[in-house]
C-alpha positions in Angstrom: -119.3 -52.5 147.4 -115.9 -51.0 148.2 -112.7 -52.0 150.3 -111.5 -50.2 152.9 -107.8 -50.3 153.7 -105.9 -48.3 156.5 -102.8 -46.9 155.3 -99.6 -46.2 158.0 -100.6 -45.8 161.6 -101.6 -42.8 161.6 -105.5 -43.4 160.7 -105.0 -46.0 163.6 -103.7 -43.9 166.2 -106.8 -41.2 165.8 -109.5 -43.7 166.1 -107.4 -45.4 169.0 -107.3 -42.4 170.8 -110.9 -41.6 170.7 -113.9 -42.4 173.5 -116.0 -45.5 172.0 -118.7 -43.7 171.1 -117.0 -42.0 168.8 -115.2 -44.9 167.5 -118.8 -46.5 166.7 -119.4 -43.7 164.5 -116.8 -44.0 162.4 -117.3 -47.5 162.1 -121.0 -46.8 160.8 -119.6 -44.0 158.8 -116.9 -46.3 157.1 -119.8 -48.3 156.9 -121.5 -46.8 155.0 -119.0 -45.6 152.6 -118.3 -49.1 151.9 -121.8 -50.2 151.1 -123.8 -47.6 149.6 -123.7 -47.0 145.9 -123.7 -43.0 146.1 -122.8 -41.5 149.5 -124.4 -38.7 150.8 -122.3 -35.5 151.2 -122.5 -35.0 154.3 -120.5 -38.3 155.0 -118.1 -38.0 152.1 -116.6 -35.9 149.8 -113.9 -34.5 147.4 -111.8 -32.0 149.4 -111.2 -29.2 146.8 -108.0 -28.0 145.7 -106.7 -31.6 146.1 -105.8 -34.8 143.5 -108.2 -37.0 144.1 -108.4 -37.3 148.1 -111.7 -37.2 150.1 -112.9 -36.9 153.9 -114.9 -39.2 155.8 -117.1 -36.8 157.2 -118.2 -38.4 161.3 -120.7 -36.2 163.5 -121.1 -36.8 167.0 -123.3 -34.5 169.3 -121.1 -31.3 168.9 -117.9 -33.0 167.8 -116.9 -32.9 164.2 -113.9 -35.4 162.8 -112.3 -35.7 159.6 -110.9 -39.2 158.1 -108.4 -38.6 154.3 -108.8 -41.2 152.4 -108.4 -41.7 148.6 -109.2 -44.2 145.7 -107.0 -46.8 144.3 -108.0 -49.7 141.6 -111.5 -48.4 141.6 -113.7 -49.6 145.0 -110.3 -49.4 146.8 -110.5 -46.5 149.7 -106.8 -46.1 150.9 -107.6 -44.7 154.4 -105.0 -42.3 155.6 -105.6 -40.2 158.8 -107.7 -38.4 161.0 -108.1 -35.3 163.1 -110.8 -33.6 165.6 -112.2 -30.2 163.4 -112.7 -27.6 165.7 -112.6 -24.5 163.0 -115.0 -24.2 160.2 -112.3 -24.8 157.5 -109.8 -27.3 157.2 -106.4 -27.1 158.4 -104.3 -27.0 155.8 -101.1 -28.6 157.2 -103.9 -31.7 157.9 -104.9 -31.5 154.2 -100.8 -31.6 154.1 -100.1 -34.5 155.7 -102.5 -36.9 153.8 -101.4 -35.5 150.5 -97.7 -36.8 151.8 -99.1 -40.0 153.0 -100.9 -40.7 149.6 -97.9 -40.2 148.2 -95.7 -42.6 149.8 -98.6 -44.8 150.0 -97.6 -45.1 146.1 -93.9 -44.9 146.2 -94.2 -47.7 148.5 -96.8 -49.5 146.1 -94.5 -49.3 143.3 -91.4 -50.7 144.9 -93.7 -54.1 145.3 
């Protein structure tokens, strides 16, 4: 089993923002990650190029949506933010702005 934390606002202000149907998704999706022993691709995975941070992966119909998140003390999943995908790659100034939020997320940390 793993813990899910929510990091900031940000991941809060995506899933606020989104029709209820879609917010039921990710809650399976989170689900999921935070129940099953190996979690199947196409719900999670590493996000290349990066240190260690990882997208929920949530299909809906047509509609694809990305959640960063990233470990921390082992079953810890720091989640960070989300975003609508509507290209076949990632943005990279999304990819940005978790790799900043990860960051503080452990300056922050270390000042406890």
């Amino acid at each position: 089993m793993r813990t899910t934390y929510v990091y900031g606002t940000e991941f809060w202000d995506f899933y606020y923002s989104q029709k209820s149907e879609v917010q039921d998704k990710i809650d399976w999706v989170i689900g999921l990650v935070r129940t099953l022993r190996m979690v199947p691709a196409n719900f999670f995975k590493h996000i290349e190029g990066t240190e260690g941070l990882f997208e929920i992966r949530v299909k809906l119909g047509s509609d694809i949506f990305r959640i960063f998140c990233f470990f921390d003390e082992g079953n810890l999943v720091i989640l960070l933010n989300g975003f609508q995908k509507k290209t076949s790659k990632t943005p990279s100034h999304e990819i940005e702005k978790a790799e900043r939020l990860k960051q503080k997320y452990y300056e922050d940390k270390s000042k406890k």
